[in-house]
N, C-alpha and C positions, 0 to 999 in steps of 0.2 A: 093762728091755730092751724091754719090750712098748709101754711109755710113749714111749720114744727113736725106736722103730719108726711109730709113729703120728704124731708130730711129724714126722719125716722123710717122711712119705706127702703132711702137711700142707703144706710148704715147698714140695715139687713139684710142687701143684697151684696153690700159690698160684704158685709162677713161670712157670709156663702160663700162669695168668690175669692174672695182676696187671699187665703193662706193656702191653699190648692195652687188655683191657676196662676197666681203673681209667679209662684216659686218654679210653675212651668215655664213661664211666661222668660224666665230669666237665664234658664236652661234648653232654651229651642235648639232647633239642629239648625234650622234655617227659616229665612225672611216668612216662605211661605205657610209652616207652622206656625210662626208669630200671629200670619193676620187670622188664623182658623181661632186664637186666643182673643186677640181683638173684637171679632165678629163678635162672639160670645159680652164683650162688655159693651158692645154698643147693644146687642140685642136687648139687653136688660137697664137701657136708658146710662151706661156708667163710664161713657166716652170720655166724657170731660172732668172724669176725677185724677187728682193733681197723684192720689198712689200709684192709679192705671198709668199715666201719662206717664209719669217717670222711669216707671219698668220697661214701658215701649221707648223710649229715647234711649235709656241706656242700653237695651240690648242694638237696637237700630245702629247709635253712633258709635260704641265701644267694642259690642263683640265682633269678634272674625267672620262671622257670618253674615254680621247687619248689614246694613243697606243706609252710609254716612247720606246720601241724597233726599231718600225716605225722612230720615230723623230729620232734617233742616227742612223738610215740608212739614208735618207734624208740627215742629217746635214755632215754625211761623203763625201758625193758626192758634196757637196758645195765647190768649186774651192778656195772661198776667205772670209769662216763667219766673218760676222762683228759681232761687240760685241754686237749689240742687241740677233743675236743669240747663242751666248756664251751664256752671260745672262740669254736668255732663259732654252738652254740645264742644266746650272748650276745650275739652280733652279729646275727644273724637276729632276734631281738626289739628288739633296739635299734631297728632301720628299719624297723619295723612297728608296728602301729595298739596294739601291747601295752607299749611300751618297759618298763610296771612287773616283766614278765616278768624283763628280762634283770636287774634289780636281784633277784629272787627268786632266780635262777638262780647269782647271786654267792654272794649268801648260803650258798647247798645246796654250792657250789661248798668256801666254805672247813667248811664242817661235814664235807664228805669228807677235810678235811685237804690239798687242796692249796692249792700258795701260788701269787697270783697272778704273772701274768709280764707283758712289757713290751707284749703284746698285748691283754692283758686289759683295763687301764684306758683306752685310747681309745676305743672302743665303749662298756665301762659307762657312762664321762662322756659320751659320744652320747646312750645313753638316758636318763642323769639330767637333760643337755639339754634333751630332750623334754618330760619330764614337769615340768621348773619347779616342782624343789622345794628350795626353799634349807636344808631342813634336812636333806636327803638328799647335796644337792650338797655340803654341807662335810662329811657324812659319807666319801663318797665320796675329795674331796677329803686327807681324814686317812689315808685306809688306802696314799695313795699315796707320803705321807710312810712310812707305818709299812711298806710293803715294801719302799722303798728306790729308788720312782721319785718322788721329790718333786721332784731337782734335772733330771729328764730333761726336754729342750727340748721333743720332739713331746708327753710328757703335759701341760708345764705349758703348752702353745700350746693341748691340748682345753680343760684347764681354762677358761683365760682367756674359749675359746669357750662353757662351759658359765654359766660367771657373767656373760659378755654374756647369753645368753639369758634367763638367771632372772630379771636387771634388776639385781646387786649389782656396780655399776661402781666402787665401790673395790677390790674382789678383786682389779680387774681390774690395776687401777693397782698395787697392792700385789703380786699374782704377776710381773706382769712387773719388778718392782724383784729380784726376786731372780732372774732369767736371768742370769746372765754374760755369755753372748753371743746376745743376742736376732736371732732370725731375719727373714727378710722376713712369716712368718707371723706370728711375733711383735709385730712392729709394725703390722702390718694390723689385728690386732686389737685395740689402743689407738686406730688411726685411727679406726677404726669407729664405735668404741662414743665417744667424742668426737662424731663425726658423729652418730649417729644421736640422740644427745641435742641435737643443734645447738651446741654446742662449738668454734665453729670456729675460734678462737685457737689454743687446746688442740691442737686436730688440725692444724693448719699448726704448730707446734711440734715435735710431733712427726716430722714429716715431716722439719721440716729435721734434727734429732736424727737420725733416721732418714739420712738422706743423711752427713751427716757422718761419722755410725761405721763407712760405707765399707758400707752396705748397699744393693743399689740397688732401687728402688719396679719395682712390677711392675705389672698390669693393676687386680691387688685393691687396689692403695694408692689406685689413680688414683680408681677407683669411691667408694671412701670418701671422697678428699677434695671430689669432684663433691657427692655426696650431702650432707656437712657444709655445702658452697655452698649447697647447693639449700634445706634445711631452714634455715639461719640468715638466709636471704634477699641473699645476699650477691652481686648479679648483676657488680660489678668484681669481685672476688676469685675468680667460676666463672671470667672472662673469664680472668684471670690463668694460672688454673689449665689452663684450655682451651690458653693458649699454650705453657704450658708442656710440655704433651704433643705439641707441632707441634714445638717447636724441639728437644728432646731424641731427636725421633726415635721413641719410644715405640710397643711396637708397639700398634695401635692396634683392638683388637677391636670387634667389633659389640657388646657389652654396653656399652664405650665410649663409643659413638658414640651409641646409646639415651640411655642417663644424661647426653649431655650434651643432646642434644636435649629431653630432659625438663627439664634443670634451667631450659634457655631456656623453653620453657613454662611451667614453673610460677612463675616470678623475671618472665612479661608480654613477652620481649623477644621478639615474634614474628617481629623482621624475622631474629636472631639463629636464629633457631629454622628457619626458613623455608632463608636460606642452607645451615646445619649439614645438611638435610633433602635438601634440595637436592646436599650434594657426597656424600652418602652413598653407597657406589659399589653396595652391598646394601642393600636396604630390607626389611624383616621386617615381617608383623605387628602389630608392635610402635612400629618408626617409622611408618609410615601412621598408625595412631590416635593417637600422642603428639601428632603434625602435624594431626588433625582437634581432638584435643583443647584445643592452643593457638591453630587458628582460634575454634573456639569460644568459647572467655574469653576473647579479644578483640572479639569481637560479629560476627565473620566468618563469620556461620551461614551465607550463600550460600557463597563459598571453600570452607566445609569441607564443602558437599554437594557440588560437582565434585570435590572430591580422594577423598571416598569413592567418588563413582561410579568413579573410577578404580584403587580397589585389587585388586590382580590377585584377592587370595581372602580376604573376609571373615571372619574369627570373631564371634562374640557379642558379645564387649567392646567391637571397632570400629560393632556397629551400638547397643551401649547408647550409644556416646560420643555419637554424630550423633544419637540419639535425646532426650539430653541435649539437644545444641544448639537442639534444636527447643525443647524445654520454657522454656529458661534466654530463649528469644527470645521467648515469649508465644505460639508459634505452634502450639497446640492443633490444629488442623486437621491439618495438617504431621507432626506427632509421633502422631496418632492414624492417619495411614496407614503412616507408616515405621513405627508398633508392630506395626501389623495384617501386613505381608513378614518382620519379622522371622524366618527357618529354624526357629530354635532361642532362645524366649524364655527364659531363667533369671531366676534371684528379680530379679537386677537391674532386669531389663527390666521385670518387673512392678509392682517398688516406684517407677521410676520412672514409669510413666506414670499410676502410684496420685497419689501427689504432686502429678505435672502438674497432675491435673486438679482436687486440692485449692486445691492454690494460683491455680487460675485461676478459681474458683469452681464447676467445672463438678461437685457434688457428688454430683449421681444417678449421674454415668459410674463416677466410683470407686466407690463402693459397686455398681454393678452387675460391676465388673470385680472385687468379693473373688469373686464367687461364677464366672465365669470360671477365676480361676485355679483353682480348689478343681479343676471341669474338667479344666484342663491338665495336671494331674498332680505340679505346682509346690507345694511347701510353703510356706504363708506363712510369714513370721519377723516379730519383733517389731518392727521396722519397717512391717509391712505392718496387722498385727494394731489397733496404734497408731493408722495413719493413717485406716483405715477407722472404727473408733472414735470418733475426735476427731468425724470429718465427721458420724456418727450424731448425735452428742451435739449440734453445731453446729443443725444442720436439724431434730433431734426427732424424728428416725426409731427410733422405739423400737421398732420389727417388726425391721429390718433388726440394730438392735443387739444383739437379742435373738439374730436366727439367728446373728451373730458368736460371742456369749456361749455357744450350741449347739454350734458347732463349738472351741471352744477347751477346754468340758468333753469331749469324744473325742478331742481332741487330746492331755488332761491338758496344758494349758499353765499351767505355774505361774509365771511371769516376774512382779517385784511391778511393772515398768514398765506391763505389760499389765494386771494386773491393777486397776491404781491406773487405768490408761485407762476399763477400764469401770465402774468406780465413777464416775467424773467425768460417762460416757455415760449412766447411770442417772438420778444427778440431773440434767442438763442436760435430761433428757427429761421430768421431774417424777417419776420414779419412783424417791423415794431411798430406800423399804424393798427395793430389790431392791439399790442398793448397799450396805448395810449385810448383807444375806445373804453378797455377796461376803466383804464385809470379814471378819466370820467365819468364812469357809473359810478364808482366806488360811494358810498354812501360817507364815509369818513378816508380822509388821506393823513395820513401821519409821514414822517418821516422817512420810516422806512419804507413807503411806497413813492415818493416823490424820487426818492434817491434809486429804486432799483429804474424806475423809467430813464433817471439821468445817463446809468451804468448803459441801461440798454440801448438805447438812441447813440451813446458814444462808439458802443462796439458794433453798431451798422454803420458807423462814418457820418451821422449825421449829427455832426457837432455844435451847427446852427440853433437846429431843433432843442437839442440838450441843454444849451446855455439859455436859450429862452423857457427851457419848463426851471432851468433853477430863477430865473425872475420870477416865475409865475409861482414860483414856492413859495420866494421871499415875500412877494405878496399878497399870499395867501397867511401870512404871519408865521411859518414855520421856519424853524433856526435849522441850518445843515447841521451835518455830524461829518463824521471822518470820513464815512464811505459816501458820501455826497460828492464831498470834495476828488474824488477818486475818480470819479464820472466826471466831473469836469474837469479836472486837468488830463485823463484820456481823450475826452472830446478835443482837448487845445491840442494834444500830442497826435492827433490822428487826423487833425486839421491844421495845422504847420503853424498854429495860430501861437507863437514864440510872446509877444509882448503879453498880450491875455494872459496868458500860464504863468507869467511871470506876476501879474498882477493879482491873482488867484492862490498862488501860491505863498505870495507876502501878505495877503489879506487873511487867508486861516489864521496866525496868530495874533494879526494888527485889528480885525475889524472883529473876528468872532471867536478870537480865544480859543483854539483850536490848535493845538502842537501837533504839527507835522509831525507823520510815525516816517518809518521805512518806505513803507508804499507809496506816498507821498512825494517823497524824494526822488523814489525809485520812477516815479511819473515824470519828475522836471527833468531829469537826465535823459529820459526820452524823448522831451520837448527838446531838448539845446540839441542830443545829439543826432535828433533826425534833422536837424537845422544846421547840420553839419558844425555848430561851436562846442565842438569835441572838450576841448583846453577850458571855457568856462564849465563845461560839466563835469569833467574830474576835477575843479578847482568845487564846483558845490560838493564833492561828496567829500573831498577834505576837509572837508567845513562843517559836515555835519555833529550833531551835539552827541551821535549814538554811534555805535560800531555798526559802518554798513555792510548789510546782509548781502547773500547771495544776487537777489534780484534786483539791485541797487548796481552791482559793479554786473552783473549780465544786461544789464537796458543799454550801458555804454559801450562792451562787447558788440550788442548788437549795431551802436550805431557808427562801430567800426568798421562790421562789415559794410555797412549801406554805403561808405565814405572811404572804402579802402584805407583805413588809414591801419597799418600793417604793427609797426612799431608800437604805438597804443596796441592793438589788441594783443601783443606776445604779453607785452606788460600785464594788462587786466585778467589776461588767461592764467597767467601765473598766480594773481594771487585768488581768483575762482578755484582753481586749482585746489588750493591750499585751504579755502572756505570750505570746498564740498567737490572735496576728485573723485565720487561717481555719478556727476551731474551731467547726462548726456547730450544736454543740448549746448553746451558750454565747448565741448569736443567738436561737434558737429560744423558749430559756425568756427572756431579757427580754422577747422579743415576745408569750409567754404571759403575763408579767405586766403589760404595760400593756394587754393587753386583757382582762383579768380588770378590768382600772379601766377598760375602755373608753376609752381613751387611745388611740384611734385614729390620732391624727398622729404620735402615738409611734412605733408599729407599725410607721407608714408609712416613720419615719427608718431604723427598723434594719431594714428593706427594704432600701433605701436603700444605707444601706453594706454591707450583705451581699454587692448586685451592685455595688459599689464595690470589694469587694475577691475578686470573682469564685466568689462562696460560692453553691452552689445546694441548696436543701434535699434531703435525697433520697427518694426517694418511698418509703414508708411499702408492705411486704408482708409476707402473713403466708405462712407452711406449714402444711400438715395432712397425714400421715402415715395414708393409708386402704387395709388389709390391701394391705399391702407396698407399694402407691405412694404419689409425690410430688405434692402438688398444690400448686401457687402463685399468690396471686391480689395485684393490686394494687384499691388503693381505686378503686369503680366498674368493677372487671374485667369485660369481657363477651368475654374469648378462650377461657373456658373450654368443651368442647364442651356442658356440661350449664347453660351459660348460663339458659337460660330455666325452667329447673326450682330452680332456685339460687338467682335472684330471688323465682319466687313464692315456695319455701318460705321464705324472710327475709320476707316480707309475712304470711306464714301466723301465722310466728311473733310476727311485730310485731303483730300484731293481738291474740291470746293474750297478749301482754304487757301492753297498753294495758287490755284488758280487768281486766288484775291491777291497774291503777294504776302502771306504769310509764310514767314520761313524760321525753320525751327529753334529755340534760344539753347546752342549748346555750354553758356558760359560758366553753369555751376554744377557739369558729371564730374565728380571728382575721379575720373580715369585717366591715364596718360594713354587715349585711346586717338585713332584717329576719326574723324569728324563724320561718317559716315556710321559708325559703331556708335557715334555718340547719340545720333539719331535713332538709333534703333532703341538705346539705352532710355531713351524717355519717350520713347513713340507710344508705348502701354504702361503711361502712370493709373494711378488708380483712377483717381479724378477725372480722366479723358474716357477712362470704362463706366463709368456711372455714367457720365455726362451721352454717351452713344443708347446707355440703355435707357436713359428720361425722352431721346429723341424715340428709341422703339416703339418704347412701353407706356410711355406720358400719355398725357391728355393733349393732344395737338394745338402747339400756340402757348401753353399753360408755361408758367416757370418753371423752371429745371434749379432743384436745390439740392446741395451737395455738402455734404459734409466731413471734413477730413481731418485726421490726427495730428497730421504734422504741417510745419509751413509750407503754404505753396512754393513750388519753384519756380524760375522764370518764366518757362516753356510753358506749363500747364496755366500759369496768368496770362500771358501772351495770345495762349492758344484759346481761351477761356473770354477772352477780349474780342478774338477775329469774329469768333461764331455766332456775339452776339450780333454783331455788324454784319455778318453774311448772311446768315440764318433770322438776322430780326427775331431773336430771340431772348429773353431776359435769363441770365444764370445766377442765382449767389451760390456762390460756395464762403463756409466759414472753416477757416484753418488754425490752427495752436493759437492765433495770433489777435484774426478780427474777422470780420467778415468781407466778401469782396464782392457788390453789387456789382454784374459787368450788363450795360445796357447801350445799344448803340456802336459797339468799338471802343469804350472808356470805363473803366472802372471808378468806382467810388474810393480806393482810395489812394486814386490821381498816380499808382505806381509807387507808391511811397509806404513800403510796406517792410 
């Protein structure tokens, strides 16, 4: 009685409250309104009723307002949820940054013993969506068979949607074979996923299927089959398709009108694009930058800066596009001021004007803009990480690659693309025990990280080192690839190691199935002809199963020169020649070897046709990398401000040499000058002005690193040798070619270069 009486106390408060305050309850503005509702049901004992409790979960977990953490405390302290609160909760993680929640919540769900309902599975398959996991999603998938909605159209349309997502487009094909009567949803999702694999047969099949079964296409069909145009390249069949929503009447939405606008931009038809752009009667956004986007890739970079000046309100994206346009035109000036107004710069904007200024050589800028963004408050990403990287390693900025390498340890960045960058940036700098530190952290080593250590350790000369990390590959259970092998028959060619290479190279196809490309070959011909067996390397490259390339018959050039061997190289030059006759460095060296024979009228011919076929040598610079700056000088440089302190100490030093019995190498000025002239002629290479400003400006005692575009010459190896011996100082310099440790009076590599 006392029980009956209590219940009845209950019902008439809840009917007081409940059609009022519920209906409030469900309509808050926010969390903190909510609990002012709340209060009110606990105040009148009505906490723990299952009406209250469900209006506070759903507005908590579903609306934009709630508060998903709030609702999943609530819903823990609930003695007995029924499935409308499941339900609830399950849907609120599905669309939130947790979705593996709402598969948690399934689980606990049937462990209470309820059984799901036809609410349940749309959302679960929302979050299995999410999270793209095909052994969950055919989990998932089974239980809807085993309650009894397997044949239902709206679960088997999520499905369809969830195995688009995951990437398993037979499911897709194969669910919708068992529809009975497939929907307009239903077949949008066929269209799609057709389209978005570029399918476009596929997806105009369907279409017309689609029309035929008396179904009619809606806005989402149309997008699909624009999109399939757009990705299979298919600029008459968008044209097609485009009519077809004219003539049909179609209503015709601005996500429409976008997609097609784009697919004209991306398919080139800018005058198609322009018109489309043009009858737009609303422009978003969206169309403005599609429209600057396709002036762009058409070379319209002026057009597309009046149409940006005219966009009523710019976002980020319209100013990355026009910022693009600048870079893709060469116009660095342009693009360095439109970077500099950007509002609001995001990673985009940063990685592209990173890039810009790689690819236009401008390499101090980007490296000065990583430490910029670090400022901005912008997180680099592995795009950004990369590019500043490569540029260190290019120029030998080993300061700056280092503070990269600082900032990626506080970052904990462990990407192996990034990681394999500064490996690449260590050797490139001469510093390959710092990549091999890397390498050893590395938490996973693949392939492509064992091979760039190989590449690197070979182009320092340490070819020892190189053939023992490829053991320590192979025993590490990893199989080489191509570019493995590339580092180690470098390492055999830069270490005179002739039988090795030869053993190395007949094992690629014998022991690991591996066919030797160009570069490969183009390696053994370096091996035989720096070993001076000239005769078996032109016999391998007649032998070869492919037409060889440029750098195949230049490796033998080269080891013509190193062997005078005169006749061969007229031979090989000739048919270089004929490969690729504006190949400058193919000119270069036969001009070193007929003046190595004094063959001056020789010299004089491939002059001759150099500017006969409009070839200009390029002028020979080095780099030096001194406590964090850039310095660059060209041969006889006098723009540097410390000019005159730069000269003397190279006189300083010249003299300190002479004194050792260093005397100058004039055996490869190709002047018919006499011997005195010749000396003056190499007295201010570049490499000998870097190398005076590292003695200036350096850290005293520290390495002197150098880095230069073209191959050393005699004199500056020679002279680059004494200094370390007189001065007990360590120099690398890295040139077109390899790198040149000089320590003691001797080079690393033994002169054989």
């Amino acid at each position: 009685m006392l029980q009956s009486t209590m219940r009845s106390t209950t019902i008439t408060k809840l009917l007081k409250l409940s059609s009022s305050h519920l209906f409030l309850m469900k309509n808050c503005s926010d969390m903190k309104e909510l609990m002012k509702f709340q209060c009110q049901f606990i105040t009148n004992g009505l906490s723990n009723e299952t009406i209250f409790l469900s209006a506070l979960l759903s507005f908590s977990a579903i609306s934009a307002a709630g508060d998903l953490g709030y609702a999943r405390f609530v819903f823990n302290h609930i003695d007995s949820p029924n499935m409308f609160m499941f339900n609830t909760m399950i849907r609120g993680y599905a669309w939130s940054a947790m979705p593996h929640e709402a598969i948690s919540l399934y689980i606990q769900m049937l462990r209470c013993g309820l059984i799901p309902n036809k609410y349940t599975f749309p959302v679960l398959i929302k979050a299995s969506s999410r999270i793209k996991d095909p052994i969950g999603g055919e989990a998932i998938h089974s239980s809807t068979i085993k309650y009894g909605y397997g044949s239902d159209v709206y679960v088997l349309n999520s499905l369809m949607n969830m195995y688009e997502n995951i990437g398993l487009s037979d499911a897709i094909i194969n669910l919708f074979g068992e529809i009975s009567e497939p929907d307009v949803v239903s077949w949008n999702v066929v269209i799609d996923n057709f389209a978005q694999r570029g399918c476009l047969n596929e997806a105009l099949t369907a279409f017309t299927e689609m029309c035929c079964s008396g179904v009619e296409p809606n806005a989402v069909t149309v997008l699909g089959l624009i999109s399939a145009c757009s990705k299979s390249q298919n600029l008459y069949l968008g044209k097609l398709i485009h009519g077809y929503v004219m003539k049909k009447d179609l209503q015709i939405t601005p996500n429409i009108e976008n997609s097609l606008l784009d697919m004209y931009v991306k398919l080139g038809d800018v005058d198609s694009a322009r018109r489309q752009f043009n009858r737009m009667p609303e422009k978003s956004i969206i169309s403005w930058t599609s429209m600057i986007d396709g002036l762009v890739r058409n070379g319209e970079v002026e057009n597309a800066r009046l149409l940006f000046d005219q966009i009523p309100s710019r976002d980020t994206t319209s100013w990355n596009t026009m910022l693009n346009g600048y870079i893709k035109a060469g116009d660095m000036i342009s693009a360095e001021q439109h970077f500099n107004v950007i509002p609001e710069r995001d990673l985009v904007s940063w990685n592209s004007i990173i890039v810009g200024f790689v690819q236009n050589k401008r390499y101090v800028n980007a490296l000065f803009l990583f430490r910029e963004i670090q400022v901005s408050g912008v997180k680099p990403d592995r795009v950004t990480l990369v590019s500043v990287l490569s540029v260190s390693g290019f120029i030998g900025a080993l300061d700056h690659g280092s503070v990269i390498h600082s900032y990626m340890e506080k970052q904990n960045v462990r990407e192996e693309e990034v990681e394999v960058a500064l490996m690449d940036m260590y050797c490139k700098c001469g510093a390959p025990q710092e990549a091999v530190k890397v390498l050893h952290g590395m938490i996973r080593k693949t392939v492509l990280a064992w091979s760039a250590m190989i590449v690197g350790l070979a182009m320092n000369s340490l070819a020892r080192d190189a053939l023992d990390f490829f053991s320590q590959m192979q025993n590490a259970g990893i199989n080489p690839n191509e570019i493995t092998f590339i580092g180690v028959l470098c390492a055999c060619s830069y270490a005179g190691l002739v039988e090795q290479g030869r053993w190395f190279f007949n094992a690629m196809e014998q022991v690991y199935a591996i066919q030797p490309r160009c570069e490969h070959y183009g390696c053994m011909v370096d091996i035989l002809g720096r070993a001076g067996l000239l005769s078996e390397a032109e016999m391998l490259i007649q032998s070869m199963p492919m037409i060889p390339n440029a750098g195949v018959w230049g490796a033998l050039l080269g080891a013509c020169k190193l062997h005078g061997e005169v006749l061969m190289a007229e031979r090989v030059a000739k048919i270089l020649t004929e490969i690729d006759p504006y190949h400058l460095g193919r000119y270069v060296l036969l001009s070193n070897i007929y003046a190595s024979q004094k063959r001056w009228q020789d010299v004089e011919n491939v002059r001759k046709m150099m500017k006969a076929h409009g070839i200009r040598k390029k002028p020979g610079f080095s780099l030096i990398e001194l406590r964090g700056e850039m310095h660059q000088f060209l041969a006889g440089d006098t723009s540097h401000p410390d000019t005159q302190q730069i000269y003397f100490a190279w006189e300083e030093i010249g003299k300190r040499l002479k004194d050792a019995g260093y005397r100058p190498d004039i055996s490869q000025v190709l002047f018919d000058i006499d011997d005195e002239e010749k000396e003056n002629a190499i007295s201010y290479h570049s490499e000998k002005l870097a190398i005076a400003l590292g003695f200036l400006r350096g850290v005293p005692r520290s390495v002197i690193r150098v880095v230069t575009n073209l191959r050393m010459c005699c004199d500056c190896h020679s002279a680059a040798k004494s200094i370390s011996k007189v001065f007990d100082r360590e120099i690398i310099i890295r040139d077109r070619n390899r790198f040149h440790h000089f320590r003691g009076g001797s080079c690393s590599c033994m002169d054989y270069w």
